[in-house]
C-alpha positions as CSV (number, residue, x, y, z in Angstrom):
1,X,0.0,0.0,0.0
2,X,1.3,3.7,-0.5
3,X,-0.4,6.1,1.5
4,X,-0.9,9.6,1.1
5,X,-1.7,12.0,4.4
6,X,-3.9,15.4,3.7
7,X,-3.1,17.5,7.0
8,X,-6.0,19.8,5.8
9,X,-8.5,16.8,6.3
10,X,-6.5,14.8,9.1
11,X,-6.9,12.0,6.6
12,X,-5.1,9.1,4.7
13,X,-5.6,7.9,1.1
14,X,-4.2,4.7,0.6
15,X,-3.3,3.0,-3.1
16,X,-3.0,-0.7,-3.5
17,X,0.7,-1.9,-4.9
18,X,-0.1,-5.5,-5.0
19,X,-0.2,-5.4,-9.5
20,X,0.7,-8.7,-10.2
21,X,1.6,-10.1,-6.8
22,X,-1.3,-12.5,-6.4
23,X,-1.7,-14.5,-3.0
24,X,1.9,-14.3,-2.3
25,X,2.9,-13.7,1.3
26,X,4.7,-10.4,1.7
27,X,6.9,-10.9,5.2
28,X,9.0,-7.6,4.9
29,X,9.2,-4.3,3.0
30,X,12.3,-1.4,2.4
31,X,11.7,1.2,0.3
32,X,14.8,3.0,-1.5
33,X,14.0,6.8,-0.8
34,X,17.0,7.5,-3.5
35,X,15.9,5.6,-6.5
36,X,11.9,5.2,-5.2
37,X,12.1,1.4,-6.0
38,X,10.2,-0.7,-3.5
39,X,11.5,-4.3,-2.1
40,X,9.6,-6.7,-0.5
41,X,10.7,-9.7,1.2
42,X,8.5,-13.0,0.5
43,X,8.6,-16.4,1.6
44,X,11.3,-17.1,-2.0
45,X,13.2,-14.2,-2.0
46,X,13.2,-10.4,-2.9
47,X,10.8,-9.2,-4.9
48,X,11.2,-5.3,-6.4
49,X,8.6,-3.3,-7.7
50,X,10.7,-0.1,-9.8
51,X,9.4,3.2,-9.9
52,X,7.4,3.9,-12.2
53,X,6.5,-0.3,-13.2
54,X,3.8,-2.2,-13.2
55,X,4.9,-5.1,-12.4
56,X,7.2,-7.0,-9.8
57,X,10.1,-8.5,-10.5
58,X,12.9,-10.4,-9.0
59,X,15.2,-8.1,-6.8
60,X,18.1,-10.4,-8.2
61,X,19.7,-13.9,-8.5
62,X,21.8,-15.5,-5.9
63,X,19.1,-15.7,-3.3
64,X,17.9,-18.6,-1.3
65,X,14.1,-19.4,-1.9
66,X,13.6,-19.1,1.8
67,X,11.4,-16.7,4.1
68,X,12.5,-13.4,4.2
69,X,12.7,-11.8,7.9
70,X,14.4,-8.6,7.3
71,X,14.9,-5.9,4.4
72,X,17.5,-3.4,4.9
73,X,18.4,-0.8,2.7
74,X,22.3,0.8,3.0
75,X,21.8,4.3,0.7
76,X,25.2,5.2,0.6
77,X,26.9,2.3,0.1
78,X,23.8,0.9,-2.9
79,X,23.2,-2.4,-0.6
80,X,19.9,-4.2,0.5
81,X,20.8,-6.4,2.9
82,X,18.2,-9.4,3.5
83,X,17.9,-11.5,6.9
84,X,16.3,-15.1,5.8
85,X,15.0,-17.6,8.8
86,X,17.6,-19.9,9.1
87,X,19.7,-19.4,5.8
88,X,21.9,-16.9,6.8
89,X,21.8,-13.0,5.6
90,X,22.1,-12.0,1.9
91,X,23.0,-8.4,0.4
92,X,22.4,-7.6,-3.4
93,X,24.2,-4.0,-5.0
94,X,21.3,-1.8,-5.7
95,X,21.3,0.1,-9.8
96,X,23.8,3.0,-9.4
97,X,21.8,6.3,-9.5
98,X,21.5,8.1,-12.8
């Protein structure tokens, strides 16, 4: 969901993001203020929705198809850094910013 706060009215409008997602268990979100991409950790890996898309994607390969716990995103250094249960902790280099 993205959400939108009107201080005049005191209230939210919220906007569905789930596109294409279906009935897929969404454990963990991090959102990359920089680039305005949006991860989301499932129950087989990160899942990124990019600005401006439609559609989710894969965040990238390498990943274990296990839960997701955590999402993390490092700005400076272009990391997301993802905590699985069990499987250890993964990081993926985020697109350099045009």
């Amino acid at each position: 969901m993205g959400v939108v706060f009107n201080p005049q009215s005191g209230q939210p409008t919220f906007t569905s993001l789930e596109r294409d997602l279906g009935d897929l268990p969404i454990n963990t979100l991090a959102y990359d203020d920089l680039a305005g991409d949006l991860y989301a950790g499932t129950d087989f890996g990160p899942l990124v929705l990019r600005a401006g898309a439609s559609e989710w994607a894969l965040a990238g390969v390498g990943f274990p198809e296990a839960l997701m716990v955590d999402l993390e995103i490092v700005p400076e250094q272009r990391i997301l850094e993802a905590a699985t249960h069990g499987l250890g902790i993964y990081y993926l280099r985020l697109p350099e910013l045009r």
